[in-house]
N, C-alpha and C positions, 0 to 999 in steps of 0.2 A: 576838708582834710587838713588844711593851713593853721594852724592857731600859733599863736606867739606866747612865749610863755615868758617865765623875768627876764631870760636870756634871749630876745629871739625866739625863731620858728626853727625849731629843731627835729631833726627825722631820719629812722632807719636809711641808708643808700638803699635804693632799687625797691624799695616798703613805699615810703611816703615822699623821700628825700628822690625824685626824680626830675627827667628834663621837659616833662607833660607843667608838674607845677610851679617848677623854677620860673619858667616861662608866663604861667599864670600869675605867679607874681610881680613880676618885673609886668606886667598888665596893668597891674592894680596899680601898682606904682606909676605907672605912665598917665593913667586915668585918675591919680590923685591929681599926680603935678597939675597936669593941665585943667583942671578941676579950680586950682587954686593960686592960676596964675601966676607959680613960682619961676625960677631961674630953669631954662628945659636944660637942666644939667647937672650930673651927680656922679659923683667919686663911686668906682667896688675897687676892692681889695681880694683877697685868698688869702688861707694858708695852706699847708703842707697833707692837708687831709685827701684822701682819693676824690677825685672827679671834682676839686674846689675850684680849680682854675678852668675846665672846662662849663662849671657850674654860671659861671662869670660869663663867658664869653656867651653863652646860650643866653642871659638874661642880657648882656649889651646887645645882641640882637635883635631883640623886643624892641627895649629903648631907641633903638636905630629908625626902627622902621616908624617909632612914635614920633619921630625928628624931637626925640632928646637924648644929647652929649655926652656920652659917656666915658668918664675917664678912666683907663685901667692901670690900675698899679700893677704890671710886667711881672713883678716878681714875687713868690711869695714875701707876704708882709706880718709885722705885728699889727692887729685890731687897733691898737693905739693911734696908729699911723694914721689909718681913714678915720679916726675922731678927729685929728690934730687936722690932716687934712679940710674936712669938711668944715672945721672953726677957723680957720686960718683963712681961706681963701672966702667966706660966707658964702658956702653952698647952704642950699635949704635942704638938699636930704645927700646921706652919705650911705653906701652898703658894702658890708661885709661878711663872704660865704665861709665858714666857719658855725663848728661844734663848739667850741672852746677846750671845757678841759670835760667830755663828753665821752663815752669811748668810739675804739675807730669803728667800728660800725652805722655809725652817724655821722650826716654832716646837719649842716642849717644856714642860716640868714639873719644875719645883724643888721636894722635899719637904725640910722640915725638922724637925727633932726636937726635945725639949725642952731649953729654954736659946739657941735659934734657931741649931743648927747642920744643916749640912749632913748629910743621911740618910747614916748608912757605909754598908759593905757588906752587913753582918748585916741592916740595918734594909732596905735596896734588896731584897736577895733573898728578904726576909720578904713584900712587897710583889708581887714577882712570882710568889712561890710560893701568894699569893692569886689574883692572877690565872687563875693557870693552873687553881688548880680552880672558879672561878668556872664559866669556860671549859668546863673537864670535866664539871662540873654541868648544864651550861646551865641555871645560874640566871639569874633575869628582873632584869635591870637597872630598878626602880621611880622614876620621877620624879615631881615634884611640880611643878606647873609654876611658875613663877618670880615670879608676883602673890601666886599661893596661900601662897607662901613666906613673902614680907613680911609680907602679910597675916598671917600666925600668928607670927612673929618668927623663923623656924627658916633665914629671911636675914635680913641687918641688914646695911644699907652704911653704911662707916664714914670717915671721914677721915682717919689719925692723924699726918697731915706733922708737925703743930708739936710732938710729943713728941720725936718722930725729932732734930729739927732743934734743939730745946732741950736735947738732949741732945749733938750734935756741939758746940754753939755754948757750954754749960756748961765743955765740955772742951778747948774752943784757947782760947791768948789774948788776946781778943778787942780790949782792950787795947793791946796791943802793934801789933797789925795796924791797928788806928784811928790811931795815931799815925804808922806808917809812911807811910800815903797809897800805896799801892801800885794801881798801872793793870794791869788781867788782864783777858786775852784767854779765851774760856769755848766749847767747842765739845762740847756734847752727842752731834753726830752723828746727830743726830736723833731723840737716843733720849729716856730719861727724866728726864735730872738738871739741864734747866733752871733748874725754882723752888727744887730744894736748894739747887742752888751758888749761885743767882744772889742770893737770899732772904739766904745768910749773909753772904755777901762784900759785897753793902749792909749790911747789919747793922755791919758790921764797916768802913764809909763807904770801901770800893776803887770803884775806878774800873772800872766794870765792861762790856768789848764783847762782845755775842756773835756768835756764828757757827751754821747747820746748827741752829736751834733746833727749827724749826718739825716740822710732824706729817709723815712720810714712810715709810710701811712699808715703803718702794723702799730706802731707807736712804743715798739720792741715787747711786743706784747704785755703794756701792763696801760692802765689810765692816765689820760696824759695831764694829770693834777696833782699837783706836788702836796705831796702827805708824808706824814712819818712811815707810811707802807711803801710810798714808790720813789721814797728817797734816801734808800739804806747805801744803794751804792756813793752817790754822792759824802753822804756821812762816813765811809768805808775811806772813801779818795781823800777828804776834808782831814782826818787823822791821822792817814798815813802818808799827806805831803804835806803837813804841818801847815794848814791854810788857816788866812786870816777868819775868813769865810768861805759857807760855796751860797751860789745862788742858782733857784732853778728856778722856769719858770713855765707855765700850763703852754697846752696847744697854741693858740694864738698871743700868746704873749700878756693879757690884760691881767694876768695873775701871779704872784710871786709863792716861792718857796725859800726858806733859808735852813743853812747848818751853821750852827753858832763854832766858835774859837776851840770849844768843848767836843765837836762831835755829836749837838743835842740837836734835834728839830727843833725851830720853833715854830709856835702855832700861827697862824694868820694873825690869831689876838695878841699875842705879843709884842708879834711886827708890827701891829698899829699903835699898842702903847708905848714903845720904845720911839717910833719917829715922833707922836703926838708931843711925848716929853724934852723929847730931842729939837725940836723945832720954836717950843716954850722957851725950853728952859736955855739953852744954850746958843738955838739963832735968835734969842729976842720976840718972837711972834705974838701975838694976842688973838685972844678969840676962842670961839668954842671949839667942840668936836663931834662928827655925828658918826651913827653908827645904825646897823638897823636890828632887828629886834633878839636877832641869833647870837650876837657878838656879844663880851667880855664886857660887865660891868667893871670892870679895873678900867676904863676908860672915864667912867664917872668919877671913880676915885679919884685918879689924876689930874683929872678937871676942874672938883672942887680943892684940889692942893696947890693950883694954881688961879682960884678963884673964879674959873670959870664953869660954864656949863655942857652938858652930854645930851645931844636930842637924838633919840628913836625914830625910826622908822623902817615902814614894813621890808621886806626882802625885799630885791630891787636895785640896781645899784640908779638906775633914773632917778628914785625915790632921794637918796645920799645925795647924787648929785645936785638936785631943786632944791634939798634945804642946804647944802652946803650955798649955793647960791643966795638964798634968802635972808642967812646967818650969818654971813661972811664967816664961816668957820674955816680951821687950819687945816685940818686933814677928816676924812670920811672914809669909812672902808667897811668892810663886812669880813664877816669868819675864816668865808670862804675862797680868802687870800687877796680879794681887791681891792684897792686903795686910790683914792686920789688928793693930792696938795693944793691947797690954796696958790691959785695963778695958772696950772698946768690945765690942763684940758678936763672938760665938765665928764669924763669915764675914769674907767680902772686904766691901769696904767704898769704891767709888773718892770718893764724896762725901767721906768723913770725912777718906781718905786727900790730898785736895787742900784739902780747909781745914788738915790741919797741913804742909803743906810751903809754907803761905801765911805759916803762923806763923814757920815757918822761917825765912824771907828776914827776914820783920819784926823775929822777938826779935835775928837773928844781925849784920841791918844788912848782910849780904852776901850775894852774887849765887850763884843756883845754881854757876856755873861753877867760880868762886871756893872755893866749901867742897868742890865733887869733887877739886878742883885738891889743895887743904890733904888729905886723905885720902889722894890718892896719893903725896902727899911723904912720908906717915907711913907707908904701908902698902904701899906699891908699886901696881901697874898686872897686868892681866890682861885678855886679849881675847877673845870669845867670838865665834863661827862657828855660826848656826844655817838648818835648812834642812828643808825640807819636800815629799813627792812623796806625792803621788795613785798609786793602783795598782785593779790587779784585782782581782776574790776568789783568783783564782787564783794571783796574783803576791802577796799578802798571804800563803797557805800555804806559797809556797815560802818568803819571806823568813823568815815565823815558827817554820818547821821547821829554816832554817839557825840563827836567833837563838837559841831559845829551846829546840829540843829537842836539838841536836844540839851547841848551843853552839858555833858556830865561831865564830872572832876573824881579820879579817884579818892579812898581816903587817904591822904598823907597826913607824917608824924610832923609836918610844922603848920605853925600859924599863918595861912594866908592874910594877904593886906588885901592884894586886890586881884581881878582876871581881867587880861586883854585880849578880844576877838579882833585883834588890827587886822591881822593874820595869822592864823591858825590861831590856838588856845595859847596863850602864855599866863601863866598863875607867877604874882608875884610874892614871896613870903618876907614878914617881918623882921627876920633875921637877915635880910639882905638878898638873901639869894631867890632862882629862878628858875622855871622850865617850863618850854615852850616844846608843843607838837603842831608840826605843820606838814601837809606835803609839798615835795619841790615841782617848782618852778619848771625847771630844766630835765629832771630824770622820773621814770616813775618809781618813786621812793616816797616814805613818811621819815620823816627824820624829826627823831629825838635832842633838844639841848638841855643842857641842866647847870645851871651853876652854883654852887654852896660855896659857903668858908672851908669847909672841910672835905678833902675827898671824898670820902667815902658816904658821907651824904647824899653829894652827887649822884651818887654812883647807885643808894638807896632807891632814889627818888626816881631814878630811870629805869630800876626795874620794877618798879610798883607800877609805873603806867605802862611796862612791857604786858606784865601780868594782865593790868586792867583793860588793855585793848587786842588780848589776847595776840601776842605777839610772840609769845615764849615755842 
């Protein structure tokens, strides 16, 4: 019943998300480590999700009784934190009980691996191939109970915000943003990333309002992922307290949302072209940029107008992270609001990611709208059509046998160049543009991208394979 998906092992509360599997896990995990000789010791973190921090303590218990050390971050945390963590101090695995930006009716489990990235595939599947023979075994899951723990050191609850935070706060200009005097609007969502952002952004003397701070595992009943649907209020507060910006950010923090000067959403892909540019053109950087297969060909564009190059890969942020390593590239991020900088830690990042686009406004003296505006005069314009349908098991087979075994393509009005099976179908056309069906990772969903020069082609193009995978 365990499988990890891009994001983790994600699952209904009291469905699959319980304290029988948690414990199965943190099993597995016991029987890797020792398996392979690692450090018997590993970071978990929480967020603010129901039963996350008890989810924690239930799986240090395991750990405990495996005689391996578990350190717990005390208080809810941003995801960031156990990557920065587990890179910092070179643990070999890190965990984090977190959905992300999932709804509240789920929680899950983030493992990570040494250097604080996200578990790939080899490592996931090494994970459930313990499982399963746990399972087959019916070996006895042993705990220790959770005083007895302390009591011998084999838990240890830990703190570590201000490393995390001295470390985001080393790396923007702090400087620059003090003299700006910049007023930001701050909409956690209710999730984790209160005392990061709020902590730096005083630090750095902004004028700081928040929103959606407070504790709510309900998640004030909307999805706790920053989209132009679940960030009207924000945009509402951003224009009528005349803010530089607002920033929001998912469940656990690895995701960012912004509202520009204007009161406009912008989209994850923007946000990545706007830093990618920003960190070219104006801090000096060199190097590529990578992206995975959902995201904004305007990243390419930018790339070759700065003479460098845009590498693909599949959904995943593990994926982004390994070539961003292999490439020495400036920045990596996906659609779906994650980012990470060259230097900062090998995951998404939305804290880190909203202190340098703070910097941005500050070093550049001008207005988000303003620098996307200058980018498409240099680079052109491109519009992206994205869309998303719930299905059956049953309608999930037909589509995936039409997709993926059988490959069919409907007929569209442009000239294909070429089709990529990396993941899911993505047909690439001569005219530049693109569209990819995949299902997700993390939700049960098939989700549509589309990208043309022109809207409404976009817009064509997604409902031609709505029709053709009978979706309408």
């Amino acid at each position: 019943m365990i499988a990890f998906g891009t994001g983790g092992w994600r699952a209904v509360i009291g469905d699959e998300f319980t304290k029988a599997n948690i414990q199965l896990l943190a099993k597995a995990m016991c029987n890797k480590m020792k398996a392979e000789g690692v450090e018997q010791k590993i970071v978990i973190g929480y967020d603010r999700r129901f039963l996350a921090k008890e989810a924690m303590q239930w799986a240090a218990e395991v750990f405990a009784a495996g005689g391996i050390q578990s350190l717990l971050i005390n208080k809810s945390s941003p995801t960031p934190l156990v990557m920065f963590y587990t890179m910092k101090h070179e643990l070999s695995y890190g965990m984090m009980v977190t959905a992300s930006h999932n709804p509240a009716i789920y929680n899950g489990i983030k493992v990570f691996t040494k250097g604080g990235r996200d578990a790939n595939e080899t490592q996931t599947a090494d994970i459930e191939g313990y499982i399963r023979e746990i399972e087959a075994k019916k070996e006895p899951i042993q705990i220790m109970e959770y005083a007895k723990g302390l009591e011998q050191g084999l838990i240890q609850e830990i703190y570590p915000l201000n490393e995390y935070l001295d470390n985001i706060i080393e790396a923007v200009d702090m400087g620059a943003i003090r003299r700006a005097g910049l007023k930001i609007a701050l909409d956690p969502m209710y999730g984790v990333s209160e005392t990061s952002l709020k902590t730096i952004l005083l630090t750095a003397r902004c004028e700081v309002q928040m929103i959606h701070e407070r504790h709510d595992t309900l998640f004030g009943g909307k999805l706790p992922s920053p989209s132009a649907a679940t960030l009207r209020s924000l945009q509402t507060f951003v224009i009528d307290e005349k803010c530089d910006i607002g920033l929001a950010t998912d469940g656990d923090a690895d995701r960012i949302g912004v509202i520009d000067d204007t009161g406009r959403f912008l989209h994850p892909n923007d946000i990545l072209v706007l830093l990618y540019y920003y960190l070219v053109k104006y801090k000096g950087w060199n190097g590529p940029v990578v992206r995975n297969l959902s995201t904004t060909h305007m990243l390419d564009k930018v790339a070759e107008s700065f003479g460098e190059k845009c590498y693909e890969v599949p959904v995943g942020f593990k994926y982004i992270s390994a070539k961003m390593t292999e490439t020495n590239a400036v920045i990596g991020g996906e659609s779906s609001g994650g980012l990470t900088v060259r230097g900062h830690i090998n995951g998404k990042d939305g804290v880190y990611a909203a202190a340098l686009l703070v910097e941005m406004i500050a070093v550049t003296g001008k207005r988000l709208s303003e620098i996307y505006q200058m980018i498409e005069e240099e680079c052109g314009s491109i519009h992206m059509e994205e869309r998303d349908y719930k299905f059956t098991l049953e309608k999930k087979e037909e589509m995936q046998k039409i997709l993926m075994e059988e490959r069919k393509v409907p007929e569209l009005p442009f000239e294909i160049d070429h089709i990529s099976y990396m993941d899911g179908c993505k047909i690439y056309f001569q005219n530049g543009g693109w569209v990819v069906t995949r299902f997700s990772g993390t939700e049960p969903l098939l989700r549509i991208f589309c990208e043309m020069p022109e809207k409404e082609e976009a817009k064509k193009v997604s409902e031609i394979y709505e029709e053709f995978l009978g979706l309408k």
